[in-house]
N, C-alpha and C positions, 0 to 999 in steps of 0.2 A: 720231960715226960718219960718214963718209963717204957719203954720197948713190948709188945704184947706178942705172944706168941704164936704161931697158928698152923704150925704143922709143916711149914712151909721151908726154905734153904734159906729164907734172906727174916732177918728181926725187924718187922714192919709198927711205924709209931699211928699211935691214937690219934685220929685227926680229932683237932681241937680248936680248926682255925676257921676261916671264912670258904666257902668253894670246897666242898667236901673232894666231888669228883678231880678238880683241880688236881688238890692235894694227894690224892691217890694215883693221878697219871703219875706226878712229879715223884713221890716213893718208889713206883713198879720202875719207872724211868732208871733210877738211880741204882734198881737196883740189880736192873738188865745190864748199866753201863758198868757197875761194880765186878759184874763176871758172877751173879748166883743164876742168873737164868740165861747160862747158853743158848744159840739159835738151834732151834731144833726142840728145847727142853719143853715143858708145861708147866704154863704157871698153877700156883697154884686152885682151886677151885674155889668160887664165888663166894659159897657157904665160912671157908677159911680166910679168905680174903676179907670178908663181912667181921668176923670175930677178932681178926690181926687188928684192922684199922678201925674196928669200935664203929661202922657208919652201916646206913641202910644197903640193902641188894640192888635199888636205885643207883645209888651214887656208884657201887661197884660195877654194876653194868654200864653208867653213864661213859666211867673213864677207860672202859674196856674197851668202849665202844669208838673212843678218841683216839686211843693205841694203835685202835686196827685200820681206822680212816690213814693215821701217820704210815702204814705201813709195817709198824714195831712189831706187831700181834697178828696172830691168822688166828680166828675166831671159828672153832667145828662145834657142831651142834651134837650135845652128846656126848664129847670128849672134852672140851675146855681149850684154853688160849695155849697156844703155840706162840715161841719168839720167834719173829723171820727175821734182822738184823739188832745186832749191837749197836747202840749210840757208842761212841768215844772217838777219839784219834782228830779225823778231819767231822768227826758225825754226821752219821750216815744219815740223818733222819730230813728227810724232804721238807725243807723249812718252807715251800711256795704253800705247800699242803697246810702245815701247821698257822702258816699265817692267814693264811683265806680262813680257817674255822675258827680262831681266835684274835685275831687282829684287832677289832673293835675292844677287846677287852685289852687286851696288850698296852693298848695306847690308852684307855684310859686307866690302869694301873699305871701307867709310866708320866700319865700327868700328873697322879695322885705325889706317888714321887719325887717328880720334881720338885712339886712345892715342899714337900719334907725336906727333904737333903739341899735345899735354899734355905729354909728357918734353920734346919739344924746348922750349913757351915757358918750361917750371921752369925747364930751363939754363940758358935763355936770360936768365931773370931775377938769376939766382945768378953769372952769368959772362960776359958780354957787358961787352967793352969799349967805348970811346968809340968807338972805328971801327966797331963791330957794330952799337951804337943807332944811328950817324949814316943806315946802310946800312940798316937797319928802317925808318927814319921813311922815308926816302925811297923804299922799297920800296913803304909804305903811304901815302906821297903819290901813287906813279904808280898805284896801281890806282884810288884816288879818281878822278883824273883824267881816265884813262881811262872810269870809267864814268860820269863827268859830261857827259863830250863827246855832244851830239846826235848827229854822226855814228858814234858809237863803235859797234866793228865785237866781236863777241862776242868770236869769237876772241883776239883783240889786251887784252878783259878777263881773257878768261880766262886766259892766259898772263901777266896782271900779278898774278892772285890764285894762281897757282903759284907765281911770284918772290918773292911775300911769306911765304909758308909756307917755299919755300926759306930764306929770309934769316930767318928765327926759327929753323932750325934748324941754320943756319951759326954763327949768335948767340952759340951753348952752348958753342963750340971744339971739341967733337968731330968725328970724321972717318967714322964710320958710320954717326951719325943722319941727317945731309944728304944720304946715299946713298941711305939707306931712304926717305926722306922722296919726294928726287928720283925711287927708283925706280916708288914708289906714283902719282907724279904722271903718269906714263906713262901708267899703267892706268885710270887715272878721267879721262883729257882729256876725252873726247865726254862724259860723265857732268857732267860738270861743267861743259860750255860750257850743256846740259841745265836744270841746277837754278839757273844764274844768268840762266837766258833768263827764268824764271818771276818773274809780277808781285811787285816789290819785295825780290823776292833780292838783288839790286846795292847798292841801298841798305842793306839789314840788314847785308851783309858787309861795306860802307865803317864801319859803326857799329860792326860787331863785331871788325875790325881794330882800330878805333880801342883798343877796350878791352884787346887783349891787348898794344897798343903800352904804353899807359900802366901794366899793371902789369908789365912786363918793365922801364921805363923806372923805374919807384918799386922795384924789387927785391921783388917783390911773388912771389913763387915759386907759393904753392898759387892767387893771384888770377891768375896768370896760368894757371897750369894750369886753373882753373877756366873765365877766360875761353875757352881755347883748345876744352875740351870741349865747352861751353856753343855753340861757335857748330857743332862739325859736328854736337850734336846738336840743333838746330833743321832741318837738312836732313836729316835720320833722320826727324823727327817728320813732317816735311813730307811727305817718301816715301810713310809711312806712311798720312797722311792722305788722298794724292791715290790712292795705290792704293783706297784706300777708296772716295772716287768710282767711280774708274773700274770696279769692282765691281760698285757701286749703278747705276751706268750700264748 
């Protein structure tokens, strides 16, 4: 999609997908974490914001409204949103907060999920040719890599652990799972840049790529499938258990 413009520091895209509001935390998100709106700056105004992302003053108040619950946005009446901290680095953003108001949905995108990235690494085991492995490994080289790097930047992980989920279910040869796959990748970005900021997630998903490379690579259909289950429910479990905390808290 083309980039629309709206008067604004940061080139915000057309939502076009499911979860309007969703979709415009996860852009203003990105684009706080990018360095166009310093803490202290103003985002841009509703009216602009409305016309960048092509959706209703609803949906733009809705996800305004989630930024400033998180803490990101200080919300003046009159004046417009204010950034109070930067996502990046260790990210700052109160993940007990974000999960109490989104949790329920979290999880059930991530069961959605799972079932995808299960059919897709079976196909992928059953029917991936030598260009589809070559394209696998290296998918799951560059996310290693990426989260190896000292300076490595969230965001730039997390869009290398979407390219590897992509590329398992390009793997299969079909043409509507990589859609579905791709369209779900949309909806869980901030979610996900989230659950792999948390201590030793980076690492378990370099390990657990690992395993569903190699049974896609051994024609291993249900070990793959199994792999691929196996790893998004460890971030189900996890969910489950930090909501816990934050409960007991």
């Amino acid at each position: 999609m083309a980039p629309r413009k709206g008067g604004g520091k940061h080139d915000f895209r057309t939502i076009a997908r499911v979860s309007p509001p969703e979709q415009v935390r996860t852009q203003i998100m990105q684009a706080i974490a990018d360095g166009a709106y310093p803490i202290g700056s103003m985002l841009p105004s509703e009216r602009v914001l409305c016309e960048s992302f092509g959706v209703s003053r609803v949906s733009v108040r809705e996800a305004l409204a989630g930024l400033e619950a998180l803490g990101v946005i200080k919300i003046r009446h009159g004046k417009g949103a204010i950034v109070q901290e930067r996502p990046g680095g260790d990210y700052a953003l109160p993940f007990a907060d974000y999960l109490r108001l989104y949790r329920s949905d979290i999880v059930e995108l991530l069961k959605v999920r799972r079932a995808l990235d299960e059919l897709a690494a079976a196909e992928a085991a059953e029917n991936a040719d030598a260009k589809a492995l070559r394209r696998l490994r290296e998918a799951a080289k560059a996310f290693s890599t990426a989260a190896e790097q000292d300076s490595a930047v969230l965001s730039d992980v997390a869009e290398r652990d979407e390219q590897f989920h992509l590329e398992v279910a390009v793997a299969g040869g079909g043409k509507l799972l990589p859609r579905l796959v791709e369209e779900l990748n949309g909806v869980l970005t901030q979610s996900r840049q989230l659950t792999l900021a948390q201590d030793g997630q980076i690492a378990r998903s370099v390990k657990e790529h690992r395993m569903i490379v190699d049974a896609i690579v051994s024609r291993d259909a249900e070990g793959a499938r199994s792999a691929a289950g196996n790893h998004i429910e460890h971030i189900v479990a996890w969910l489950a258990a930090e909501d816990e905390r934050s409960t007991d808290g």
